[in-house]
C-alpha positions in Angstrom: 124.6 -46.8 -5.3 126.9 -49.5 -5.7 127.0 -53.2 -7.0 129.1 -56.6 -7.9 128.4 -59.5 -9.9 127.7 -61.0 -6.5 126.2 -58.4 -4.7 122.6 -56.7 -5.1 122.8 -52.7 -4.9 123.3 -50.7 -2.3 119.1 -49.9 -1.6 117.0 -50.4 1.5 113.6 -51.7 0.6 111.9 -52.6 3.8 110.8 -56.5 4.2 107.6 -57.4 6.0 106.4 -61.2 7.5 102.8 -61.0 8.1 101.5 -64.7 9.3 98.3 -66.3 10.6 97.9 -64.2 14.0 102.0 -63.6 14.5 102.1 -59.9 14.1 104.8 -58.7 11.6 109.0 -58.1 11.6 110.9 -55.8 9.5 114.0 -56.5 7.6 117.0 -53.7 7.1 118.7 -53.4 3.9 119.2 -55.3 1.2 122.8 -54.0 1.0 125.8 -56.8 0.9 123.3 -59.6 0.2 124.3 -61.9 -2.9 122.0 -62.8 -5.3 123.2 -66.6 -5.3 120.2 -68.0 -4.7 119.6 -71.7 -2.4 116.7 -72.2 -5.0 116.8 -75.5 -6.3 113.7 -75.8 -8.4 111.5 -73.4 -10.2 112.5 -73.2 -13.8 111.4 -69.7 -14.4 109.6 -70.0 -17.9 110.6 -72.6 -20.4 108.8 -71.3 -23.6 110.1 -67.6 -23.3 113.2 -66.2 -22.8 112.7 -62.7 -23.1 109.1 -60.5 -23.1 108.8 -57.4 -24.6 108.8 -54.3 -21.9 108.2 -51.1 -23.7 105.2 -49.2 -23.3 101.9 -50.3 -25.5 100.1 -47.6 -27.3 96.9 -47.7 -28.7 96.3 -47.7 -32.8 93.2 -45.2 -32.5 93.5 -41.7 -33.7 92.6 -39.7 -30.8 93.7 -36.5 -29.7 93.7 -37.1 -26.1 94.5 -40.8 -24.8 91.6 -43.2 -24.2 90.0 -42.9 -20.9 89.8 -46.4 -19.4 88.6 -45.6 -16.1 85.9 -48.4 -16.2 88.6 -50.4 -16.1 90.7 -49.5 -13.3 90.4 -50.5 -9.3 88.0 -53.4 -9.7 88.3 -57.1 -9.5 88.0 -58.8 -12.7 88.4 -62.6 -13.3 90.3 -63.4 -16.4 89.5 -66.1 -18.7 91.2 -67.1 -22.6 89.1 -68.2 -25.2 89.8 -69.6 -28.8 88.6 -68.0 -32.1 84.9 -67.3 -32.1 83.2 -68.3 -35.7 81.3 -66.0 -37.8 81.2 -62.9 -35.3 80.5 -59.9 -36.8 81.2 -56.5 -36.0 78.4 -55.1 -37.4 76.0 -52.8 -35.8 73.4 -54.6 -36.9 74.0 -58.1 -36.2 75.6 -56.7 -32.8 72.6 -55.1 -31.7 70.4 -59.1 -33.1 72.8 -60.2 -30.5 72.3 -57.9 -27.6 68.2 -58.8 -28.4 69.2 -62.7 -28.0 71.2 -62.6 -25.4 69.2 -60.5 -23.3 66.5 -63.8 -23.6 68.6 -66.0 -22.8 70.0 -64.4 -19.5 66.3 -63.4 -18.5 65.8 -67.1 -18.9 68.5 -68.8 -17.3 68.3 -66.2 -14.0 64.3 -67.0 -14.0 66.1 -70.9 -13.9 67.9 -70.2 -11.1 71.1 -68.0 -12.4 72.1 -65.8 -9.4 72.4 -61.9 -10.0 71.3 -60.9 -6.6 68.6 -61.3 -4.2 64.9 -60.4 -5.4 66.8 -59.4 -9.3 66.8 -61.1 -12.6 68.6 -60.5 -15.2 67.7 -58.7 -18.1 69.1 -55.9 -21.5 72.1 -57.0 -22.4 74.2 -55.0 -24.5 77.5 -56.0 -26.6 79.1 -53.2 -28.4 82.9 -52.5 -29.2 85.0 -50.9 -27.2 87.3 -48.7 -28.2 90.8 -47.9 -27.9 91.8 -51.1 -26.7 93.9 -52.1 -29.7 97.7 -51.6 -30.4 98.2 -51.9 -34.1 96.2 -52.5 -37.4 95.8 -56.2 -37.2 94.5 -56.6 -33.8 91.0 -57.3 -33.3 88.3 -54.4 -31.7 87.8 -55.0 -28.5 84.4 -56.3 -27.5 82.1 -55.1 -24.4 79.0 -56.9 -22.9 77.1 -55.7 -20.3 74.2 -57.7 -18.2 71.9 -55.6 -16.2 69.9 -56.8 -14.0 66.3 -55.4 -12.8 64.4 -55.9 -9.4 61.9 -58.8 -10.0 59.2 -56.9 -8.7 59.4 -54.9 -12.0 59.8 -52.0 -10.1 62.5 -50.1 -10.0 65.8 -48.9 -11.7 68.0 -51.5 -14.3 71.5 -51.8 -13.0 74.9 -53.3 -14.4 75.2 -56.5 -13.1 78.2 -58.5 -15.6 80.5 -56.3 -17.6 82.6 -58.8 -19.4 85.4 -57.4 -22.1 86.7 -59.2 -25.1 90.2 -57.9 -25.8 93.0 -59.5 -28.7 95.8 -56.5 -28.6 98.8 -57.9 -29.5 97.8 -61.2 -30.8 101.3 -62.8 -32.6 100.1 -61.7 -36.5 100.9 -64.9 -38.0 98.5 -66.7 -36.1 95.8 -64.2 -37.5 97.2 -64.6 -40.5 96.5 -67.9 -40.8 92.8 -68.2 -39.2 90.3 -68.1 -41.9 88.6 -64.5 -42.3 85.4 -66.8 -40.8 87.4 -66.4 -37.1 87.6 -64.0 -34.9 90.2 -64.0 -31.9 90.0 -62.0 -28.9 92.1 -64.3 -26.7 91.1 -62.7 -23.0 87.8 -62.0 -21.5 87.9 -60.1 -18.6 84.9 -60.2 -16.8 83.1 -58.2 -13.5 80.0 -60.1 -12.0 78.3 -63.0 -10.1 79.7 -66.3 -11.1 75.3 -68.0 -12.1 75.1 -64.8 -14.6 78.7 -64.3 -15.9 78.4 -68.7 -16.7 75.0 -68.0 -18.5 77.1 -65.4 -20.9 80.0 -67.7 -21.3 77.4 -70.8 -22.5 75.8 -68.4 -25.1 78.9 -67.2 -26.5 80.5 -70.4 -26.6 77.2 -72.3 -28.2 76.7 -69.6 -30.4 80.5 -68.8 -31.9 81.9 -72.2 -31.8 84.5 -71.0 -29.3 85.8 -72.5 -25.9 86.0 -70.1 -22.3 87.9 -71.5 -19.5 89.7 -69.7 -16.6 93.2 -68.4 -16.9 95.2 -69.3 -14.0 99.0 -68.1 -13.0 101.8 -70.3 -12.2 104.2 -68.6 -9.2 106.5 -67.9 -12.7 104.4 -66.0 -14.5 103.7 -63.5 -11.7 107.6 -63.4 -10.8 108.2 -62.2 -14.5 105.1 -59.7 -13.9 107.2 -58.6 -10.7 110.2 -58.0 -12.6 109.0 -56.5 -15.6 106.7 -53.9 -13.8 108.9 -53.1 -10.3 110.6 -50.7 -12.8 108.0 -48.7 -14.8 107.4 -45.6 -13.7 103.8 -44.2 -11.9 102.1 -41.0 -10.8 100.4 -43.7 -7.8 102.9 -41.6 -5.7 105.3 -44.5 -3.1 102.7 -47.9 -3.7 105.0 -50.4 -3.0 105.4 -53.2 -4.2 103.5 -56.5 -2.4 104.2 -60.4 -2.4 102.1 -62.5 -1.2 103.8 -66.4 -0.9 101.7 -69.2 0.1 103.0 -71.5 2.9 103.3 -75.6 2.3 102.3 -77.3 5.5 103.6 -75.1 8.2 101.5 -75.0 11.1 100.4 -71.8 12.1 101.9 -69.9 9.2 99.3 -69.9 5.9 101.1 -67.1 4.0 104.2 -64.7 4.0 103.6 -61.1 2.8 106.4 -59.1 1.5 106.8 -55.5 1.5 109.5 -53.9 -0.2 109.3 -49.8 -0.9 108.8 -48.9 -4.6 111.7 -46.3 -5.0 114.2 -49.2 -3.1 112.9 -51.6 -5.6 113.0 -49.5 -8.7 116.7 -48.7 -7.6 117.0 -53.0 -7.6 115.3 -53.0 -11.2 117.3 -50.2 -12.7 120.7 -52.3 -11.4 119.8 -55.2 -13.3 117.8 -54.2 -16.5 120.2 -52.5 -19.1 117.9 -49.4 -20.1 118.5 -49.1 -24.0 116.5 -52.4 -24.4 113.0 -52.9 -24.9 112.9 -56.3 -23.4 113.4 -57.8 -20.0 115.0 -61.6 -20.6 114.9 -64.8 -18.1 118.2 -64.0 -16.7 117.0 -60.0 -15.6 114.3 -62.1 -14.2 116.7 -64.3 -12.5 119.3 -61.9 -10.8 115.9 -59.8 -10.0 114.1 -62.4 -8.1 116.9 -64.1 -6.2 118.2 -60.6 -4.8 114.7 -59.9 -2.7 115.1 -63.8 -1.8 118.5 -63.5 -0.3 117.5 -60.7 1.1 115.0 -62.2 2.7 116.5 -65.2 4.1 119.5 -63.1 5.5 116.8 -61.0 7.9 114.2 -63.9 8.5 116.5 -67.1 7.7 113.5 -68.4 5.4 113.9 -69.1 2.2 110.9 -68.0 -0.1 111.8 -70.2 -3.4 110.7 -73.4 -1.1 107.3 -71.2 -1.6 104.4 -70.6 -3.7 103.9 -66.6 -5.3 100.3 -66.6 -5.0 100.1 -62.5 -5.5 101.9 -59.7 -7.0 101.3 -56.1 -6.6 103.4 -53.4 -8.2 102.1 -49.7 -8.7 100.5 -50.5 -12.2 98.3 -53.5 -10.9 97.7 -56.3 -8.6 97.7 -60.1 -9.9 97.0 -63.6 -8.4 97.5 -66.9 -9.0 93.8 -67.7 -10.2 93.6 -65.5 -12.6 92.3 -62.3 -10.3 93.4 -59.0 -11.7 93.5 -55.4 -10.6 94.5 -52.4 -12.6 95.7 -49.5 -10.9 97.2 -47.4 -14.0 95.1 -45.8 -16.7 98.5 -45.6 -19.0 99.4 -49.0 -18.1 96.1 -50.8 -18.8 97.5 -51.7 -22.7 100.4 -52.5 -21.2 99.1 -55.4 -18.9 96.4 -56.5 -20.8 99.0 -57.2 -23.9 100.9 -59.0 -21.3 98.2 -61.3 -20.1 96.6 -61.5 -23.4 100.2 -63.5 -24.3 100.1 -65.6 -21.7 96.4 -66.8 -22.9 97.5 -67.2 -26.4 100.5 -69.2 -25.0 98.3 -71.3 -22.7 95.4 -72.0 -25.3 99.2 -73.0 -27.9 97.4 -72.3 -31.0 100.6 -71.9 -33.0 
C-alpha cells in the first residue's frame, strides 16, 4: 500500500448509492483519488481539536470484564442532563425512591401515559449499575427500570423503560468544583415508549432539581465518530462501515447510503492516524473524511460535503443525528459512552 500528501492509499473499499426507488451503483477503488476536498463549508468542530482514542477501561476490580450485554443491539435514545441535587446512593433512600416512583408512573399511565395497549405501568426499580465507571472520581452509574403489568391485573410484570444514568469520564475539575450536594451523570440513555420514559424524566427532574433534554448530533460530531472508530479493531467479523447522508431538495433522491468495506477502510485509517498516539486530532479527521468524499465524487460525480451525515455505522456502533444509538461491541461500550458522555457535557457548557 502506497500513499502521497495528495493521494489517499492504495485500498478498494467499495462505494454504494442507494436512493428513493433508484436501485444502487458501485464504485471501484479509492486508489489515485486526492484528498483535496471541493468542500467549502463545514467547520469540522470548533471547540476541540483533538479527542482522546485509546481504549476506556473500567475502575472496578473484577476478575473477568463487566458483562454489558443489556446494553448491546438495542435502540436507545440519548438524552444530557445537569447535576441532580441531593441524590443519594444509598440503599435505602434508593429503594424510598423506587417506592415513589413506582406511584407516580402507576399514576400518570392511569392519566393517560402510553406503555402499551390494555398495560399500566407499575414497580419501578433504580439501583446502580456497575462497571460503568473509568476512574475513581466518576460517578456510579445509575439504572431504572419501569415495568409495566396487564391492567386486567392478570398476568406477568414486564420491563417496559430501562433508562441508564452514566458520568464516566466527566472533565474532574468540573466535579471538583460542584458542591458535594450534586451529583452529575451527564447521559441518560433510555429504552421505552416516549408517555412512560417522559413520566420518569418529570420525576427526576422535579425531584433532583436537574434538567433532561434530548441530545442531538451535528453531521460533525458523527464524522469525528467515523474517523475515530473506522480504525478500532472488532471480533464483529467484515461489518462495514455505513453512511447515511441526507439529500437537500433533490427530487426523487431523499438519502445517499455509503458502503465502504471495513478492512479497506481500516487500511484508509491506519494511513492517516500516526499509531503511537492516543488521540485522533481535527486534521486526521480532515484528511480522513475528504478521502471517501473524493472518492466518491470521482465514481458518482456528487459531491457529499454539499450533504447532511445523518448516520454512521462502524463495527463498534451505529449513531444518528437525533441522538439514536446502537452498540454493537461489549469491549467498546466504555469507549462510546465516554465519547458521547463529552459531547453532553460540552453541549450542556458547564465549565
Amino acid at each position: 500500500m502506497s500513499s502521497t500528501a495528495s493521494d489517499t492509499p492504495g485500498v478498494t473499499p467499495q462505494s454504494q448509492i442507494i436512493t428513493s426507488g433508484r436501485g444502487s451503483r458501485t464504485g471501484g477503488s479509492l486508489a489515485g483519488h486526492s484528498v483535496r476536498s471541493r468542500r467549502k463549508h463545514t467547520p469540522y468542530m470548533k471547540s476541540a481539536t483533538s479527542r482522546r482514542l485509546a481504549g476506556v477501561k473500567p475502575q472496578d476490580d473484577q476478575e473477568e470484564p463487566p458483562d454489558f450485554e443489556g446494553l448491546l443491539k438495542k435502540t436507545w435514545r440519548l438524552y444530557k442532563m445537569t447535576p441532580m441535587y441531593n441524590f443519594s446512593y444509598d440503599n435505602r433512600t434508593l429503594r424510598r425512591h423506587s417506592a415513589v416512583l413506582s406511584a407516580f408512573v402507576e399514576a400518570e399511565s392511569l392519566k393517560g401515559a402510553v406503555v402499551s395497549e390494555g398495560e399500566v405501568a407499575g414497580k419501578a426499580v433504580i439501583s446502580v449499575y456497575r462497571g460503568l465507571r473509568t476512574n475513581e472520581s466518576d460517578s456510579e452509574a445509575i439504572q431504572i427500570l419501569v415495568k409495566s403489568k396487564p391492567s386486567t391485573g392478570q398476568g406477568e410484570a414486564k420491563v417496559a423503560v430501562t433508562a441508564v444514568l452514566f458520568g464516566a469520564g466527566v472533565n474532574e475539575d468540573i466535579q471538583r468544583r460542584l458542591p458535594s450536594s450534586f451529583t452529575w451523570l451527564p447521559l441518560m440513555m433510555v429504552k421505552g415508549p416516549v408517555g412512560i420514559t417522559s413520566s420518569v424524566q418529570s420525576w427526576l427532574q422535579s425531584n433532583f432539581d436537574c434538567h433532561i433534554t434530548p441530545m442531538e448530533f451535528t453531521s460533525t460530531d458523527l464524522s469525528w465518530m467515523v474517523a475515530m472508530w473506522a480504525g478500532v479493531e472488532t471480533d464483529i467479523g467484515h461489518k462495514p462501515v455505513e453512511l447515511l447522508y441526507r439529500v437537500p431538495q433533490v427530487e426523487g433522491l431523499s438519502s445517499i447510503t455509503y458502503t465502504i468495506n471495513a478492512g479497506d477502510c481500516k487500511a484508509l485509517w491506519d494511513s492517516v492516524h500516526t499509531e503511537e498516539r492516543d488521540e485522533f486530532t481535527v486534521e486526521e479527521v480532515e484528511v480522513f473524511t475528504k478521502a471517501l468524499e473524493s472518492h466518491f465524487y470521482a465514481h458518482f460525480n456528487i459531491f457529499l460535503g454539499h450533504m447532511h451525515l445523518s448516520r454512521a455505522g462502524t463495527g463498534i456502533g451505529l449513531v444518528s443525528m437525533d441522538g439514536k444509538v446502537k452498540l454493537f461491541q461489549n469491549d467498546h461500550v466504555l469507549r462510546m459512552l465516554s465519547h458521547f458522555t463529552q459531547l453532553a457535557t460540552e453541549q450542556l457548557d458547564l465549565r
